[in-house]
N, C-alpha and C positions, 0 to 999 in steps of 0.2 A: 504494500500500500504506500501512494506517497507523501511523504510528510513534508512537503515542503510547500513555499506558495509564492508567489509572484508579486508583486508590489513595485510600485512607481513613486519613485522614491525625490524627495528635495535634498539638497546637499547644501547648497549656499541661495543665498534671494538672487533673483534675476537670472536664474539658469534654469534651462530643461529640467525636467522631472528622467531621472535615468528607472528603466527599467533593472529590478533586483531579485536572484531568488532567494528566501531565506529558509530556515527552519519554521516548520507550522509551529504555533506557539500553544502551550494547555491552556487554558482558563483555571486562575487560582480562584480562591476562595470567594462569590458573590460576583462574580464574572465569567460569561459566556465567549469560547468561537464560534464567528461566523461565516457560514461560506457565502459571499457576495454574491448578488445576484443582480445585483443592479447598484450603481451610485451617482446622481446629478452631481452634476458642475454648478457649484455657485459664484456669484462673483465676490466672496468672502474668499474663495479659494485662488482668486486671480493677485486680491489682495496679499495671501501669505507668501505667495510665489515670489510678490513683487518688494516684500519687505514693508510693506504700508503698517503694517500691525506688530508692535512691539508684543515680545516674549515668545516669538516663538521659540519651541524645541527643536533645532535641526541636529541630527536630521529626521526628516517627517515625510509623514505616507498623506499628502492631503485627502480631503472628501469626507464630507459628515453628512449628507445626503444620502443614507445606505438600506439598502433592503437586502435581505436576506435568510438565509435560514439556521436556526440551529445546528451547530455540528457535534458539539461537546459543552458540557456545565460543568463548574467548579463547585464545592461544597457551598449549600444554601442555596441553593437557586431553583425558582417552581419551574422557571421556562422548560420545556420538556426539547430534547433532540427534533431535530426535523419539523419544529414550528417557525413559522416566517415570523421578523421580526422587526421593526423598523431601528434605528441610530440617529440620532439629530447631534447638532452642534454639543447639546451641552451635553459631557459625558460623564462628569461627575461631579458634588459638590459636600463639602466638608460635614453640611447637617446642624451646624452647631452655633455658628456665628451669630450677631444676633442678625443679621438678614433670612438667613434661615430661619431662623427660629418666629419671624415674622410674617413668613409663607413666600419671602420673596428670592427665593432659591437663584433665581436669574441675576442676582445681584451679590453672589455668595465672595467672600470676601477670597477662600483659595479654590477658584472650580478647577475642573478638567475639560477643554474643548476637544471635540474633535477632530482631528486631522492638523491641531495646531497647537497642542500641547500633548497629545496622544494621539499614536498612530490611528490613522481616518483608515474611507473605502476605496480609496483608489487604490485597489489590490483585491486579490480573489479569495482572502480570506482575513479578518479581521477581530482583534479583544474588542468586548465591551462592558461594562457594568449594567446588570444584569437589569437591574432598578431603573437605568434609563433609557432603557431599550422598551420600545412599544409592540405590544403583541398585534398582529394585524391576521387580517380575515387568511385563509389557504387560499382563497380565490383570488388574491386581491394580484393586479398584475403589478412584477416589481420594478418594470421601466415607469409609468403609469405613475407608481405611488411614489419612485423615489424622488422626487422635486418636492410631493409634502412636506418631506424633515426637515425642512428649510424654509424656502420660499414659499410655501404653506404656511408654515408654522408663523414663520416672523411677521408675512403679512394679517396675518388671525391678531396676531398680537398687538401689531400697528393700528388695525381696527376696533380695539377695544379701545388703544387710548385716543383715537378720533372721536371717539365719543358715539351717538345716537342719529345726528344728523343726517339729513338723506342726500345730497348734495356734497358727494366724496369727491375731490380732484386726484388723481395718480402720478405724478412725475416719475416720469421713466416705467416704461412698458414692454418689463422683461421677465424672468421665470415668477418672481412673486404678483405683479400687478396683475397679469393674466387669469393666477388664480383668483387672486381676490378681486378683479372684476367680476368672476361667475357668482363668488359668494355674496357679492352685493348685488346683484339682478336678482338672485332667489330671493334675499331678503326683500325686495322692491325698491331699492334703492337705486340712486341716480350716478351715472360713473361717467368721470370726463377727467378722459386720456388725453396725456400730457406728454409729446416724444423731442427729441432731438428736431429742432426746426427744419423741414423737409422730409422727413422721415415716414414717404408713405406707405410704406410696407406694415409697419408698426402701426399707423393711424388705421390701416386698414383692417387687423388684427384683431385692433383696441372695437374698433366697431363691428367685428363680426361675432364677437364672445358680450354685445350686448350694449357697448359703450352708446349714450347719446350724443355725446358731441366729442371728437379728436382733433389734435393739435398742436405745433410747435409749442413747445417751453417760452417761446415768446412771445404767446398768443395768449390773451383771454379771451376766457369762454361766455357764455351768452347770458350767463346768471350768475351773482355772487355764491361763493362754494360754502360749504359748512364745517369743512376740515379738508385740507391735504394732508396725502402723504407720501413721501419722496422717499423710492427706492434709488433713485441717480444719486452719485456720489458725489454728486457737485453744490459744494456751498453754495454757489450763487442764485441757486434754484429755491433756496428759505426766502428772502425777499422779496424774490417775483409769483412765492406763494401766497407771499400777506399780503399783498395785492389785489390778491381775487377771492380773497377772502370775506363773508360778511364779520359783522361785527361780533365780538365774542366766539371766532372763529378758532380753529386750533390746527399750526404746523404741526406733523411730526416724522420726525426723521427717522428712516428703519434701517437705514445702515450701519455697518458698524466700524466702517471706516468713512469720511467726508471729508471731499477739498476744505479751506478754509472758509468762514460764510463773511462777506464783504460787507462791511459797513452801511448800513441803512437808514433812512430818518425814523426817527422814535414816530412820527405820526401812521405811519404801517403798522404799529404793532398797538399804536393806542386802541382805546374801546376797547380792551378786555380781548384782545386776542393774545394767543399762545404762542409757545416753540416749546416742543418735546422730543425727549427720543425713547428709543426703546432699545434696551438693552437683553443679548440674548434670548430665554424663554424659561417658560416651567413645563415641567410636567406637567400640571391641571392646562394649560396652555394648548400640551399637544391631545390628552381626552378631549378637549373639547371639539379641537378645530378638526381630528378625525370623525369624528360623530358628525361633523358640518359636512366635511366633503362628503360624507356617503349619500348624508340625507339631501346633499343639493347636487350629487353626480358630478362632483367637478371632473375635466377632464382638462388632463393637460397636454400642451402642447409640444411632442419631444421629437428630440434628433438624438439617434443613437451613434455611438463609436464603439468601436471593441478598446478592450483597458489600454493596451499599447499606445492609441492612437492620443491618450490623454493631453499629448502639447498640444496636437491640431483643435482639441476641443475648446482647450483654453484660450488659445488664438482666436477661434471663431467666436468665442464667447465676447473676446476684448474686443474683437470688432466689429460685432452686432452681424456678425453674417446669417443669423439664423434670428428667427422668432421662439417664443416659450422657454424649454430647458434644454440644455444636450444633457447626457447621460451614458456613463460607462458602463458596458458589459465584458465580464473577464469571457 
């Protein structure tokens, strides 16, 4: 039998991901192997590549967007062999701190990310902590689902702190906007897709998954919004959100890296509007927004690559050559 596994590996920021083979690894105590079955590209992961995010650990196996199945459990763990299971970013947290102890685990003072403090999916087989790993249906498809542990996830999250309003703006419409464009049409809410100016591909995207109105970042829309929220990692895009915003309105930023945000006059932010961000996610985060997508059928929109092909994917990714998510298959 063989015990070894494949992995695409980071060695230094700004270089290829080299392909690796190692030693399969056991799952110690309250921790599971996985065999990969699928893992999205996010651009969280374009980020570590590129060195934008202080503390990584190289060298590192990126990809926390992972599906997969049970191969082997360490003592304490209910997950059973051969159950599909999802991975998201956050891969561990201490429990104890008082953020923790607060319910706000996404904010925990020492976590564990994945793919950026502990080996990710981009490999054919992968650790995880058993505890943050999401059990998911047998039927569930794992190209299909892998873009939820992420771009799923953070925009669920995004949308809770936008609050109630029905009148959402999206800046940048790419793996998470898409989703949570479908989840704001189920709800009956209003979506107005915000791309790169000129960007008809995207505009056309944003309107076919339900958008009412698409359009340059430099364009306002035909109504005042009730919250944005800016997956583009570009500062400059907070200003020209509070812009089109009504009053008591709320930015919030889902990235978890962002250019610098430019100076603005105070009277764009007067009348009780907001700037927020969102950091990471929780568990109750991910029950929840899985329970959303089944009950609103999201579908996402992917480009596969076999695992090898990982730099083409990330390239395509950095230069918008595709719509929705790519995703690796070993």
């Amino acid at each position: 039998m063989d015990e070894t596994m494949l992995a695409m590996v980071l060695h230094a920021h700004g270089t290829a991901l080299r392909p690796e083979t190692r030693p399969r690894p056991a799952p110690g105590p309250d921790h599971v192997l996985i065999a990969v079955e699928a893992c999205a590209v996010c651009r969280t992961d374009l980020h570590v590549v590129d060195g934008e995010l202080p503390g990584a650990v190289l060298p590192i196996v990126p990809g926390h967007e992972i599906v997969g199945r049970v191969l082997a459990a360490g003592p304490g763990v209910t997950l059973q062999p051969g159950q599909r299971v999802g991975v998201p970013w956050l891969g561990q947290t201490c429990g104890h701190c008082a953020y923790c102890a607060e319910g706000h685990e996404n904010l925990c003072e020492t976590p564990l990310f994945t793919g950026f403090t502990r080996d990710g999916g981009f490999a054919s087989h992968v650790l995880a902590d058993a505890a943050f790993a999401f059990a998911l249906p047998d039927d569930a498809d794992p190209v299909a689902t892998a873009p939820l542990m992420c771009a799923g996830l953070i925009g669920w999250r995004a949308l809770r702190m936008a609050g109630q309003g029905r009148r959402i703006g999206l800046y940048g419409f790419g793996a998470a906007a898409h989703l949570l464009a479908q989840v704001l049409c189920w709800q009956g809410r209003e979506v107005y897709a915000f791309t790169s100016p000129g960007d008809g591909a995207a505009q056309d995207h944003a309107r076919s998954l339900g958008a009412i109105w698409a359009g340059g970042s430099d364009e306002s829309p035909p109504v005042a919004l009730d919250a944005a929220i800016l997956f583009a990692p570009v500062g400059a895009l907070v200003p020209a959100a509070l812009r089109v915003l009504r009053r008591g309105g709320r930015v919030v930023c889902g990235g978890i890296h962002m250019s610098d945000i430019p100076a603005f006059p105070y009277g764009i932010l007067w009348h009780e509007r907001e700037i927020v961000s969102v950091a990471n996610l929780t568990r109750q985060d991910g029950e929840e927004f899985l329970a959303v997508a089944r009950q609103a059928g999201l579908r996402a929109t992917t480009h596969v690559y076999p695992l090898l092909q990982a730099n083409q994917a990330l390239d395509d990714l950095r230069h918008g050559r595709f719509q929705g998510a790519a995703v690796l298959v070993p």
